[in-house]
PyMOL CGO cylinders between C-alpha atoms (Angstrom):
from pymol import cmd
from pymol.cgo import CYLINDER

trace = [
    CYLINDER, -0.44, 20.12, -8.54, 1.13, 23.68, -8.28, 0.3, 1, 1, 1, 1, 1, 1,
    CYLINDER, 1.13, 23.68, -8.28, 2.51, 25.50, -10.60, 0.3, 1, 1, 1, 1, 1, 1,
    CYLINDER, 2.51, 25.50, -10.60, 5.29, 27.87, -9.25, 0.3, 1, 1, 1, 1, 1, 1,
    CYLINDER, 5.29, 27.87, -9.25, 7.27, 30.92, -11.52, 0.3, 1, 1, 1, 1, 1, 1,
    CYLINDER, 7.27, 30.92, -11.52, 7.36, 32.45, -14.58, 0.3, 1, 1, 1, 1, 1, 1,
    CYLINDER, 7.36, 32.45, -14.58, 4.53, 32.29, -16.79, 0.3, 1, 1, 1, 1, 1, 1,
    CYLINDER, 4.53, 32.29, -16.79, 6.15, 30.82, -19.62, 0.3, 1, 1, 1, 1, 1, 1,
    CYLINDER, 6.15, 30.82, -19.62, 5.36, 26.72, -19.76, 0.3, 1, 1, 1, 1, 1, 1,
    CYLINDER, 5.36, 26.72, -19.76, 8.51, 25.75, -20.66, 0.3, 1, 1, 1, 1, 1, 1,
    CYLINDER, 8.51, 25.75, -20.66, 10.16, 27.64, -17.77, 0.3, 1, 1, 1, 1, 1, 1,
    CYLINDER, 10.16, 27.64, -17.77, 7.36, 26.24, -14.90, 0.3, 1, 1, 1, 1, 1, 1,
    CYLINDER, 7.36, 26.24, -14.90, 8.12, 24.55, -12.19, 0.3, 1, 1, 1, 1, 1, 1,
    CYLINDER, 8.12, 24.55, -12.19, 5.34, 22.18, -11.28, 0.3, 1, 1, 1, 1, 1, 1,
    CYLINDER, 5.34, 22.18, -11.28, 4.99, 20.28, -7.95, 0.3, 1, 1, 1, 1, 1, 1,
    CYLINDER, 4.99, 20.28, -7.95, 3.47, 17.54, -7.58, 0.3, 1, 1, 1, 1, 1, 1,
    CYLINDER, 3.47, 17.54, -7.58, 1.15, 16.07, -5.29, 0.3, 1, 1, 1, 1, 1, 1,
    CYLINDER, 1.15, 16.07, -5.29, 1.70, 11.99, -4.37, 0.3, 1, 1, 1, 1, 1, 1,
    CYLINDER, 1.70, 11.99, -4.37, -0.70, 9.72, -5.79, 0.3, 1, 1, 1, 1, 1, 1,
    CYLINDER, -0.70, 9.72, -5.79, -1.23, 12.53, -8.64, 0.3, 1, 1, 1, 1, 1, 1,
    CYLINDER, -1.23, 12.53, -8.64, -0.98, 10.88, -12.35, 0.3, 1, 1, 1, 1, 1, 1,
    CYLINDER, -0.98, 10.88, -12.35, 1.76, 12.90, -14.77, 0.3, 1, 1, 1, 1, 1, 1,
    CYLINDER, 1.76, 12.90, -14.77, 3.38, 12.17, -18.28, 0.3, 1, 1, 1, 1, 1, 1,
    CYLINDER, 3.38, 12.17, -18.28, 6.53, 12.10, -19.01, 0.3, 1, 1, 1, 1, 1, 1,
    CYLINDER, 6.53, 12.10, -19.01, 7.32, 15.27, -21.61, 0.3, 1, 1, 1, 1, 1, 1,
    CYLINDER, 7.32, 15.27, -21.61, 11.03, 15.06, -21.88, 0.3, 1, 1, 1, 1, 1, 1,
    CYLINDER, 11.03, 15.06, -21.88, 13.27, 11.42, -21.50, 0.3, 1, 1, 1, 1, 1, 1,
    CYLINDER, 13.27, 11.42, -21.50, 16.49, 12.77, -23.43, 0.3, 1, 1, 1, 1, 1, 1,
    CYLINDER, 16.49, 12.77, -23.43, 18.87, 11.91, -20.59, 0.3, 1, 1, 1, 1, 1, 1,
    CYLINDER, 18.87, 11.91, -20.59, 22.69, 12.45, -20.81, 0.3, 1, 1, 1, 1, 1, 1,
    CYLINDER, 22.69, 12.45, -20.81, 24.83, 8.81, -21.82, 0.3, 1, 1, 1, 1, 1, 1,
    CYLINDER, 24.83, 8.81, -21.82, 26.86, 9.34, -18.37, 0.3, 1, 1, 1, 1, 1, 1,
    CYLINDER, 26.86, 9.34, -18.37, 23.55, 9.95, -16.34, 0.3, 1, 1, 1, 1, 1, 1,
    CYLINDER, 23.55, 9.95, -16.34, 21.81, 6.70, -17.66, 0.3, 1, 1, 1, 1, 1, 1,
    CYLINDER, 21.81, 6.70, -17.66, 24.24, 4.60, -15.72, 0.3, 1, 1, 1, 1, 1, 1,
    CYLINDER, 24.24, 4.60, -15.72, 23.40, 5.51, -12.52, 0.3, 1, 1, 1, 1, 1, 1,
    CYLINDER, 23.40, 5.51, -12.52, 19.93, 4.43, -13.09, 0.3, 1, 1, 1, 1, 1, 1,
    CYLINDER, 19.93, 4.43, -13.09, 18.08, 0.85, -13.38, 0.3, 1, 1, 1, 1, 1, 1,
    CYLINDER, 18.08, 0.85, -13.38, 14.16, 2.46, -15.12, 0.3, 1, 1, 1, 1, 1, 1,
    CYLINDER, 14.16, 2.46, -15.12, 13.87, 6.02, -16.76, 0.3, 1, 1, 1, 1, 1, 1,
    CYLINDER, 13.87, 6.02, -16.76, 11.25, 7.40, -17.51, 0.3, 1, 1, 1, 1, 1, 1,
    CYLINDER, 11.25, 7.40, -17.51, 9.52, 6.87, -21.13, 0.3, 1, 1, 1, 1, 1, 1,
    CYLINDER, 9.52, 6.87, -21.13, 8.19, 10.44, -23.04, 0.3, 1, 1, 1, 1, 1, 1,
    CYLINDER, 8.19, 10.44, -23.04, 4.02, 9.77, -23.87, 0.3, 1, 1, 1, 1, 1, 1,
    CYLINDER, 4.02, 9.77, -23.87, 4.23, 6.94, -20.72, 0.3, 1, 1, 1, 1, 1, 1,
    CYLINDER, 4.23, 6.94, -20.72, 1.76, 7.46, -17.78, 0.3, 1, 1, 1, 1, 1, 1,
    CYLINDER, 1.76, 7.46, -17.78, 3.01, 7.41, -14.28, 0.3, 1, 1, 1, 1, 1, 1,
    CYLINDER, 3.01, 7.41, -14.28, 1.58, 8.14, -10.68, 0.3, 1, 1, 1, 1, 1, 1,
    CYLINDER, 1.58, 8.14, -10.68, 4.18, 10.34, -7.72, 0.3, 1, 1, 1, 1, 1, 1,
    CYLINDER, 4.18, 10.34, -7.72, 5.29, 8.39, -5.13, 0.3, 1, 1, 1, 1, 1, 1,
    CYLINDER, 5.29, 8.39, -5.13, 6.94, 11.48, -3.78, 0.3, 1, 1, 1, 1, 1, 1,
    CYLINDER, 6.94, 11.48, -3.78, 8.73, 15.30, -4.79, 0.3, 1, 1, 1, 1, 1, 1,
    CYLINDER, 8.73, 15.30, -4.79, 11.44, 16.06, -2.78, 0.3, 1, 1, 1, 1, 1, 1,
    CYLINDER, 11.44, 16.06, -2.78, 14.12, 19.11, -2.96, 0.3, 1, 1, 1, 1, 1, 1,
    CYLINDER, 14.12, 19.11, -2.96, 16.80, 17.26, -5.05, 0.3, 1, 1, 1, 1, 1, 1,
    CYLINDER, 16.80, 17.26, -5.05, 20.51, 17.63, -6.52, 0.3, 1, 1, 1, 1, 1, 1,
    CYLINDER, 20.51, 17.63, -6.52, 21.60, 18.02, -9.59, 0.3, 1, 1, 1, 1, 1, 1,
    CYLINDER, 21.60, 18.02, -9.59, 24.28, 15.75, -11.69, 0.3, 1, 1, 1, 1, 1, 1,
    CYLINDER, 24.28, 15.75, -11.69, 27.26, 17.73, -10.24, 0.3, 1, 1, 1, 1, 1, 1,
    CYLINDER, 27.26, 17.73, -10.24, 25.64, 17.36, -6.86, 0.3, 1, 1, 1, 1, 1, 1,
    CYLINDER, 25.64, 17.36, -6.86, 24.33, 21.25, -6.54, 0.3, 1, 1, 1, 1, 1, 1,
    CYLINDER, 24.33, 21.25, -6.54, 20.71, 21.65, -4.58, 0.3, 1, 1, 1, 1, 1, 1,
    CYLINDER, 20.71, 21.65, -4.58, 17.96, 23.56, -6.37, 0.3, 1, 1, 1, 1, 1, 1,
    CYLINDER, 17.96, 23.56, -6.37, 15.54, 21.15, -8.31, 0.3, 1, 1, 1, 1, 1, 1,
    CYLINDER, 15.54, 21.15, -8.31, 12.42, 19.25, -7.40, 0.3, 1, 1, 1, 1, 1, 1,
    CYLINDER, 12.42, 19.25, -7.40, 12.90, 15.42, -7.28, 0.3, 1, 1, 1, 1, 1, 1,
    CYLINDER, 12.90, 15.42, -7.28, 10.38, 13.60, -8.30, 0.3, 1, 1, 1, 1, 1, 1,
    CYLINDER, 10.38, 13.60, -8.30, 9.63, 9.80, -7.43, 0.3, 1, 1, 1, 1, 1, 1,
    CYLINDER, 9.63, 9.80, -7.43, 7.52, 7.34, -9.32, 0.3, 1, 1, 1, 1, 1, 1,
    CYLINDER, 7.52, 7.34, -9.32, 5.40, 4.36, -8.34, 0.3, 1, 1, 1, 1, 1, 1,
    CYLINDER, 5.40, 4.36, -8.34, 6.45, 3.07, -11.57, 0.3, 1, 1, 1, 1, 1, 1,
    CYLINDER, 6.45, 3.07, -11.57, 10.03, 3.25, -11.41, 0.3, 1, 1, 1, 1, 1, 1,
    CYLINDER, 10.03, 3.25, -11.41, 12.17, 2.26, -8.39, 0.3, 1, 1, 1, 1, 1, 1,
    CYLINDER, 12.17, 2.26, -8.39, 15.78, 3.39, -8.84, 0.3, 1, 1, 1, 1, 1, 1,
    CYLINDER, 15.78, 3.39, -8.84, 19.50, 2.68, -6.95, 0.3, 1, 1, 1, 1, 1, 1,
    CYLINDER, 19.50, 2.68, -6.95, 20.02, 5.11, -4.24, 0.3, 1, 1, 1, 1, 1, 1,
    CYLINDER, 20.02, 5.11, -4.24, 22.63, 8.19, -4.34, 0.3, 1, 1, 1, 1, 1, 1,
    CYLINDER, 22.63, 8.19, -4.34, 26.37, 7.20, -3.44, 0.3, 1, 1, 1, 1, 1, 1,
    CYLINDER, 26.37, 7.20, -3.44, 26.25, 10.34, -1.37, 0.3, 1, 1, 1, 1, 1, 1,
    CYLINDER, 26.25, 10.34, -1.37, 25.04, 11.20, 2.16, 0.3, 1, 1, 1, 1, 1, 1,
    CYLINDER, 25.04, 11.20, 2.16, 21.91, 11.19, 3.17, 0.3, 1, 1, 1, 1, 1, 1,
    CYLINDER, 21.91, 11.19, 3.17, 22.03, 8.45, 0.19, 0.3, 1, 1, 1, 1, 1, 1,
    CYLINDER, 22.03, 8.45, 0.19, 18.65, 9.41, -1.26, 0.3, 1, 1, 1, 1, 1, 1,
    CYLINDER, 18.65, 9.41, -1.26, 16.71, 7.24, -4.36, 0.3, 1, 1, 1, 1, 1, 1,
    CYLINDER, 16.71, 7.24, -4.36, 17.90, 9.05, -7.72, 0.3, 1, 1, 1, 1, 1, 1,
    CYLINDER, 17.90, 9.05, -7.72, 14.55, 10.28, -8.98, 0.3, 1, 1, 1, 1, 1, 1,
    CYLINDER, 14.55, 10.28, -8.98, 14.16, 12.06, -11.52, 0.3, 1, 1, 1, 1, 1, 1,
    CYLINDER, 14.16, 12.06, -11.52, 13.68, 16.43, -12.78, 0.3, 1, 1, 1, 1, 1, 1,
    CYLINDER, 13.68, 16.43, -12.78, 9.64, 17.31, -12.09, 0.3, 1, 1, 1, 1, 1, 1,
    CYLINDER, 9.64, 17.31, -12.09, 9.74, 19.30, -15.11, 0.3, 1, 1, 1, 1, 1, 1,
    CYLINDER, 9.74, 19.30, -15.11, 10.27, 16.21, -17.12, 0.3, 1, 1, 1, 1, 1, 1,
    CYLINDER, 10.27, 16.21, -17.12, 6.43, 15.75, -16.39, 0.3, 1, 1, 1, 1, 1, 1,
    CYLINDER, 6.43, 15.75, -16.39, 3.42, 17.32, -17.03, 0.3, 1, 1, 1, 1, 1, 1,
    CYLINDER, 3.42, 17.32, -17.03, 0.53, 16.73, -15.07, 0.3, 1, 1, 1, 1, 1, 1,
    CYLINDER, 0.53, 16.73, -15.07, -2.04, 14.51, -16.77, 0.3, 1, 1, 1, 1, 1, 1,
    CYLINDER, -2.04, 14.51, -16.77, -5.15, 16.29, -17.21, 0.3, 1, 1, 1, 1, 1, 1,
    CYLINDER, -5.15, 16.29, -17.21, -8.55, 13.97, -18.46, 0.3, 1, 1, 1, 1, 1, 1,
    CYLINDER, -8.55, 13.97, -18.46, -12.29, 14.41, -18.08, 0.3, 1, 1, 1, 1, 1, 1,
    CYLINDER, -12.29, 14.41, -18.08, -12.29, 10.43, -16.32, 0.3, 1, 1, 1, 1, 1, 1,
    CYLINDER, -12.29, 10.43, -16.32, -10.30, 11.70, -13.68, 0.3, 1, 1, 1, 1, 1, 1,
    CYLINDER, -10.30, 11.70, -13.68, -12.55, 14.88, -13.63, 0.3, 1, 1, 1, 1, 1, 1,
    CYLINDER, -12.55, 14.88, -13.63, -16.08, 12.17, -13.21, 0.3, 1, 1, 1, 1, 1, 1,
    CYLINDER, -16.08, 12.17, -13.21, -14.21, 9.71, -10.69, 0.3, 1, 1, 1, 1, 1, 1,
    CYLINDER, -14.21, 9.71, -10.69, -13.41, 12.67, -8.28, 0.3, 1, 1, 1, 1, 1, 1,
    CYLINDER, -13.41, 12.67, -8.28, -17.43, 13.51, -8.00, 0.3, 1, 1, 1, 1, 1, 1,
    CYLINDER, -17.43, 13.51, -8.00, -18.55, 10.24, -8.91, 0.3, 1, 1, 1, 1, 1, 1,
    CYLINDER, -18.55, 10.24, -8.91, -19.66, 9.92, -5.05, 0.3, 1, 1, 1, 1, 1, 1,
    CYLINDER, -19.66, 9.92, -5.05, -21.28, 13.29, -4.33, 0.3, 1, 1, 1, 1, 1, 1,
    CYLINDER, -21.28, 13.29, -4.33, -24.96, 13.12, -4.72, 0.3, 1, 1, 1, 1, 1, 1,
    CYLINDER, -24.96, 13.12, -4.72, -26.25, 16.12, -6.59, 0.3, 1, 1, 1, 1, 1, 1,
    CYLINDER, -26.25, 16.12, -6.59, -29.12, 16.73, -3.92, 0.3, 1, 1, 1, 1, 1, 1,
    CYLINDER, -29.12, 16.73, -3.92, -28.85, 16.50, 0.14, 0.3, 1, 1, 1, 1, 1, 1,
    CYLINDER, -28.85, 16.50, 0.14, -30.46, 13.57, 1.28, 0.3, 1, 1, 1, 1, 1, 1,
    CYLINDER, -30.46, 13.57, 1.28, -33.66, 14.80, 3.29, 0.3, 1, 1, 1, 1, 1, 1,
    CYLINDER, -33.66, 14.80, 3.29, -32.12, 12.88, 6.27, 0.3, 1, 1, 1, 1, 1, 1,
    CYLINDER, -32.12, 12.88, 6.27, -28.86, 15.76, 6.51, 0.3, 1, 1, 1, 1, 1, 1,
    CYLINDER, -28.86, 15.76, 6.51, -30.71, 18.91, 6.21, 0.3, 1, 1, 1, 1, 1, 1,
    CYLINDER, -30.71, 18.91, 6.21, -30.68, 21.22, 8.59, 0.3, 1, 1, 1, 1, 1, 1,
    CYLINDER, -30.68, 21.22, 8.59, -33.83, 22.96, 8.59, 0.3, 1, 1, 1, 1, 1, 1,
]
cmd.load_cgo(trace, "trace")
């Protein structure tokens, strides 16, 4: 994860690396958005990024990260290049434990095996 802009949390943008586990912080969505949607997002609900792509927003303007989730596959975009409707990467967070910390290392031994030093 990267966290691009102003300092200020709520104003972050954060991009997102696939595979990489966020929570959802924000799943108020406008009544005429829901319909264009089959799964949204759940606020407190784990999910893992299938993707982040430069997206569009409701009135069809460019500017804001997409984000895709394993989780939830949605309709595609009735407009060209007809693009999955993902969903705002600041309604995430990225999910920060100490398990995901120990699985990373998990398979580094702490010493070099005799066998792999250079002398």
């Amino acid at each position: 994860m990267v966290k691009v802009g102003p300092r200020s949390a709520e104003s972050s943008v954060y991009i997102y690396l696939p595979g990489q586990k966020v929570v959802c912080v924000n799943d108020v969505f406008p009544d005429a958005i829901k319909k264009f949607y089959w799964k949204l997002p759940v606020k407190g609900v784990t999910y893992t990024v299938r993707d982040l792509i430069p997206g569009i927003d409701p009135s069809g303007e460019p500017g804001e990260m997409c984000v895709y989730l394993v989780e939830l596959i949605n309709p595609c975009s009735d407009m060209p290049p007809y693009p999955e409707r993902g969903f705002k990467a600041e309604r995430f967070r990225p999910l920060e434990t100490d398990t995901e910390t120990e699985t990373e290392t998990d398979d580094v031994p702490e010493q070099i095996p005799h066998e792999a030093a250079v002398s």
